[in-house]
Backbone as JSON Lines, residues from 0, in Angstrom:
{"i":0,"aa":"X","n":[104.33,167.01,-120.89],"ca":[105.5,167.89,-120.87],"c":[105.82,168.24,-119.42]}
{"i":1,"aa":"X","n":[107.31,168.79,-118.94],"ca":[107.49,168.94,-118.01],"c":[108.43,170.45,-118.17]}
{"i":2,"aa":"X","n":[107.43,171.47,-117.03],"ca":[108.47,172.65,-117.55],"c":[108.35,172.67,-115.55]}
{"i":3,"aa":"X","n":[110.05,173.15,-115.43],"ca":[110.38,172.94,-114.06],"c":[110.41,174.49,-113.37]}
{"i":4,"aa":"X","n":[110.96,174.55,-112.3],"ca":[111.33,175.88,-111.7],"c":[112.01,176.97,-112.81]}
{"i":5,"aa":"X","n":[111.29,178.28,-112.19],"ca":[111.8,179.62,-112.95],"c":[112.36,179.86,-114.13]}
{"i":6,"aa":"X","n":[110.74,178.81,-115.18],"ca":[111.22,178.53,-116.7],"c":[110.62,180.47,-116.96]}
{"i":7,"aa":"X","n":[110.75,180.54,-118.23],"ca":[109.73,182.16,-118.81],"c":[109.69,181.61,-119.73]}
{"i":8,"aa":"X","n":[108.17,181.27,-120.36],"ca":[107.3,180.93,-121.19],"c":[106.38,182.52,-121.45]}
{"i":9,"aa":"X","n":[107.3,182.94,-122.75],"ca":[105.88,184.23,-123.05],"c":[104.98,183.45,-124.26]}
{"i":10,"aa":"X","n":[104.22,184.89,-124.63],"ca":[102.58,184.02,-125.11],"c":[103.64,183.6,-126.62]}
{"i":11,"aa":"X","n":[101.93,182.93,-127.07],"ca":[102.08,181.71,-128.13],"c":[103.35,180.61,-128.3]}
{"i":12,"aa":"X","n":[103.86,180.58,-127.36],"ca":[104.9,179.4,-127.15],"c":[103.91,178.21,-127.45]}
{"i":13,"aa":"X","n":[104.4,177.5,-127.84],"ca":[103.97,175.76,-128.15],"c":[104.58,174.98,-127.89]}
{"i":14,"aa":"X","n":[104.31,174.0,-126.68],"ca":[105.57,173.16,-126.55],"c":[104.8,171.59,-126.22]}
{"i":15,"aa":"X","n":[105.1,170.83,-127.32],"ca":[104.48,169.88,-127.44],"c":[104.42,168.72,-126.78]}
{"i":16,"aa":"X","n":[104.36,167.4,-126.73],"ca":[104.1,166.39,-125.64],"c":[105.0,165.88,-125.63]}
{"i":17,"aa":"X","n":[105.73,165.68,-124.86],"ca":[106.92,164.66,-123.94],"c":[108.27,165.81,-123.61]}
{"i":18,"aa":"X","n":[108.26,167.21,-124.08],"ca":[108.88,168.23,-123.58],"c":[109.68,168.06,-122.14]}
{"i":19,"aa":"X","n":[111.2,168.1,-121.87],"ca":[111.01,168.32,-120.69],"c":[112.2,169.84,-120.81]}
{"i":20,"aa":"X","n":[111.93,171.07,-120.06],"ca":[112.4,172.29,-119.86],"c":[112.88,172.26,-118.12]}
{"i":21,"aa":"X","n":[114.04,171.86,-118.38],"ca":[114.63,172.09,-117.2],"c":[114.66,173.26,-116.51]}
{"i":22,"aa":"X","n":[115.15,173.65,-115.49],"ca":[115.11,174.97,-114.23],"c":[115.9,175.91,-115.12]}
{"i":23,"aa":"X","n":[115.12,177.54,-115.33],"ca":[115.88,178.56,-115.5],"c":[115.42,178.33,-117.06]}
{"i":24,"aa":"X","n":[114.88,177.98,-117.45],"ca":[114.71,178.06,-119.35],"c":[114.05,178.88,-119.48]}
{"i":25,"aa":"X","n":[114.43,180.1,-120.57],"ca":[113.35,180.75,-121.13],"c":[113.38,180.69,-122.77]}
{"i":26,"aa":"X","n":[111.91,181.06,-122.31],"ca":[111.57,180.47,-124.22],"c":[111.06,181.9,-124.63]}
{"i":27,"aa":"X","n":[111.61,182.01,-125.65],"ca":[110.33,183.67,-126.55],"c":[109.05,183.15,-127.27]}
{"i":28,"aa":"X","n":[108.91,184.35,-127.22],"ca":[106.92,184.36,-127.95],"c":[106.99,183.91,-129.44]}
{"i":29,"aa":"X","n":[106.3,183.12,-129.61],"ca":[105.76,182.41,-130.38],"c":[106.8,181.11,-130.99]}
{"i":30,"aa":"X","n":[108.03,180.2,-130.09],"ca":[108.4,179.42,-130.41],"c":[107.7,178.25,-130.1]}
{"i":31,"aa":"X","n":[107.86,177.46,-131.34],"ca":[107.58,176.15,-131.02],"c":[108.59,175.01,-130.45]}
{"i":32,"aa":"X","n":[108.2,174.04,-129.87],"ca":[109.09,173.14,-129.22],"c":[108.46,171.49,-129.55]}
{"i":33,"aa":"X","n":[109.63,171.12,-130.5],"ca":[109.26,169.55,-131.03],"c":[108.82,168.76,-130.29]}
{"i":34,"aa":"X","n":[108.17,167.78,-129.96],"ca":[107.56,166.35,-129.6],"c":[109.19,165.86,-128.5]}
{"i":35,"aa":"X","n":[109.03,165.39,-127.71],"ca":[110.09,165.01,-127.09],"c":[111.37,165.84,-126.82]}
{"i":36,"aa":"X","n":[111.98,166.95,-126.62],"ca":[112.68,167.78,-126.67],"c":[113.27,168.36,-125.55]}
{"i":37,"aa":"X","n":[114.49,168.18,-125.42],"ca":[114.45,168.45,-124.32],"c":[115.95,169.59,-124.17]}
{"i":38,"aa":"X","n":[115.55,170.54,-123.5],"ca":[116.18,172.1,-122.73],"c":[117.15,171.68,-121.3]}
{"i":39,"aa":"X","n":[118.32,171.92,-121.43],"ca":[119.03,171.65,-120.11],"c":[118.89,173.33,-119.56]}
{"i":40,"aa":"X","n":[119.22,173.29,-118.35],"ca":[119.04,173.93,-117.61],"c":[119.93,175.73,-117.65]}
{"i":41,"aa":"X","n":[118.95,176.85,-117.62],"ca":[119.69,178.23,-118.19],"c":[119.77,178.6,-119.77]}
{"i":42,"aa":"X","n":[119.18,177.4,-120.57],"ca":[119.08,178.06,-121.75],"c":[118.04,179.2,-122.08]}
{"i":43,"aa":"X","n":[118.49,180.04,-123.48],"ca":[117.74,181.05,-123.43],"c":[117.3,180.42,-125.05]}
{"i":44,"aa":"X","n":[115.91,180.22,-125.32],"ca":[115.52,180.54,-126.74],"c":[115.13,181.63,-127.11]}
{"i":45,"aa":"X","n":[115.73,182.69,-128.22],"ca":[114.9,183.47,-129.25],"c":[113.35,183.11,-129.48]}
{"i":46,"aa":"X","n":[112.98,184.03,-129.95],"ca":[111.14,184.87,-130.31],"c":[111.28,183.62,-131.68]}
{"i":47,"aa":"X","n":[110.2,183.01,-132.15],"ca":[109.89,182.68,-132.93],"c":[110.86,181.78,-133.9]}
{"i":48,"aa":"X","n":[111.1,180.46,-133.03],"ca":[112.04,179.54,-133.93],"c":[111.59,178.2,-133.36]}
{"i":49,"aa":"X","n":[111.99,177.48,-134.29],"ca":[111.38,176.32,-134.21],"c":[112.13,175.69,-133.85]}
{"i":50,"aa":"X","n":[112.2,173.91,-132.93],"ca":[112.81,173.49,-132.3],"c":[112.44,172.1,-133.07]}
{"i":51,"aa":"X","n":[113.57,171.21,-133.39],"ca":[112.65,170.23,-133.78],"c":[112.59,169.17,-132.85]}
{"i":52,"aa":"X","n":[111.65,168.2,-133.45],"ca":[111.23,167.07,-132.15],"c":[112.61,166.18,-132.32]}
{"i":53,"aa":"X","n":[112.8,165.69,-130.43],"ca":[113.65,165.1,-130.07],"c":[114.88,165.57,-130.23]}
{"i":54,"aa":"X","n":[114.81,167.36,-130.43],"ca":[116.26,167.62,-130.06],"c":[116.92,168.07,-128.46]}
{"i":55,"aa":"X","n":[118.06,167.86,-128.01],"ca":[118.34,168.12,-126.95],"c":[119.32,169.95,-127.2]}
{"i":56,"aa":"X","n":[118.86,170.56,-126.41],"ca":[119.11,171.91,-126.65],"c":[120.25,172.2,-125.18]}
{"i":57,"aa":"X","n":[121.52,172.17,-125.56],"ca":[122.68,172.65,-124.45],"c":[122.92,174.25,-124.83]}
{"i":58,"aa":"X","n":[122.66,175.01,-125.79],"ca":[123.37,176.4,-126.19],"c":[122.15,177.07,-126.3]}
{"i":59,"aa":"X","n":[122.63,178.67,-126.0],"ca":[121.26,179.29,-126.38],"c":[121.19,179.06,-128.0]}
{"i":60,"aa":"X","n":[119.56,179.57,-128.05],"ca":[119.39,179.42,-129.82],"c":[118.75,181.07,-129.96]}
{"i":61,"aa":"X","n":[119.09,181.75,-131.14],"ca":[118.5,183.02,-131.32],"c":[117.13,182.67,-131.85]}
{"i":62,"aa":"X","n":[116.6,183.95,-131.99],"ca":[115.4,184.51,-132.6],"c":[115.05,184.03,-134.17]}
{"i":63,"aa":"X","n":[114.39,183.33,-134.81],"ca":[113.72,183.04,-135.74],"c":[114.84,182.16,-136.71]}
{"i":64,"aa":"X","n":[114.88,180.77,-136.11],"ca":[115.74,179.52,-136.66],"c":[115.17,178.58,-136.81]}
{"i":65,"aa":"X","n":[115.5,177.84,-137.01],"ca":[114.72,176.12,-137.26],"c":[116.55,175.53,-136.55]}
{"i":66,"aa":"X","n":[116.25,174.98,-135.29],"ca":[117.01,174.13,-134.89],"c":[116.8,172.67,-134.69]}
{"i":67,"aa":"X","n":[117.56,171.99,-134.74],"ca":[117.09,170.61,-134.12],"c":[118.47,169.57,-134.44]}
{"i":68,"aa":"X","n":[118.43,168.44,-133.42],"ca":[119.59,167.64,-133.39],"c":[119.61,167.17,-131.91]}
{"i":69,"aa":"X","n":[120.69,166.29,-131.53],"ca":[121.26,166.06,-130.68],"c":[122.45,166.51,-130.66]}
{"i":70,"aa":"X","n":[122.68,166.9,-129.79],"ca":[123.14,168.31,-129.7],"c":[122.98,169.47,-131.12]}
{"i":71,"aa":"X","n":[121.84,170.06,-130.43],"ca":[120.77,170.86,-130.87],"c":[121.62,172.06,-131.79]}
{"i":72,"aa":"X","n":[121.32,171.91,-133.41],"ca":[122.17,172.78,-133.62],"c":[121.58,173.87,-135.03]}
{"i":73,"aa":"X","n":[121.71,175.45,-135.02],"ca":[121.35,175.9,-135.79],"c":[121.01,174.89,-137.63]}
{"i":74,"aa":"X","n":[120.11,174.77,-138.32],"ca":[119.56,174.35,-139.8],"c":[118.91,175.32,-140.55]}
{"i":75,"aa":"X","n":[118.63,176.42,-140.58],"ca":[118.29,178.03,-141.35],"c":[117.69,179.24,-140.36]}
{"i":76,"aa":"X","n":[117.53,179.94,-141.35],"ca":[117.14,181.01,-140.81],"c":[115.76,181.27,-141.18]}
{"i":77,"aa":"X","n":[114.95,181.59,-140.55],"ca":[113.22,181.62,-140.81],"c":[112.76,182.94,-141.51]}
């Protein structure tokens, strides 16, 4: 995984292998982040939502979702 300049990673984040988190990403506590996935630069993730593998994330995502896609897009609410 690759997390770049002035990401915020709080605790129990999970962010799995081939990740890349571009400059300025912050992630909340306890999200997970799919297998290959990748964060452009200034997004904000919500506390506790899931990201799925190989989605590309351009928008913020709130607090406790299951997202995933190219171009990364809300699928429920947790």
């Amino acid at each position: 995984a690759s997390v770049d300049h002035e990401c915020v990673i709080e605790d129990y984040v999970h962010i799995s292998p081939h990740c890349t988190l571009c400059g300025n990403v912050s992630v909340g506590e306890g999200t997970w982040i799919g297998a290959g996935s990748t964060i452009i630069p200034g997004v904000k993730i919500g506390k506790w939502s899931v990201i799925g593998a190989g989605s590309v994330v351009t928008k913020d995502i709130p607090d406790n979702v299951l997202a995933a896609g190219n171009r990364c897009r809300i699928i429920k609410s947790l």
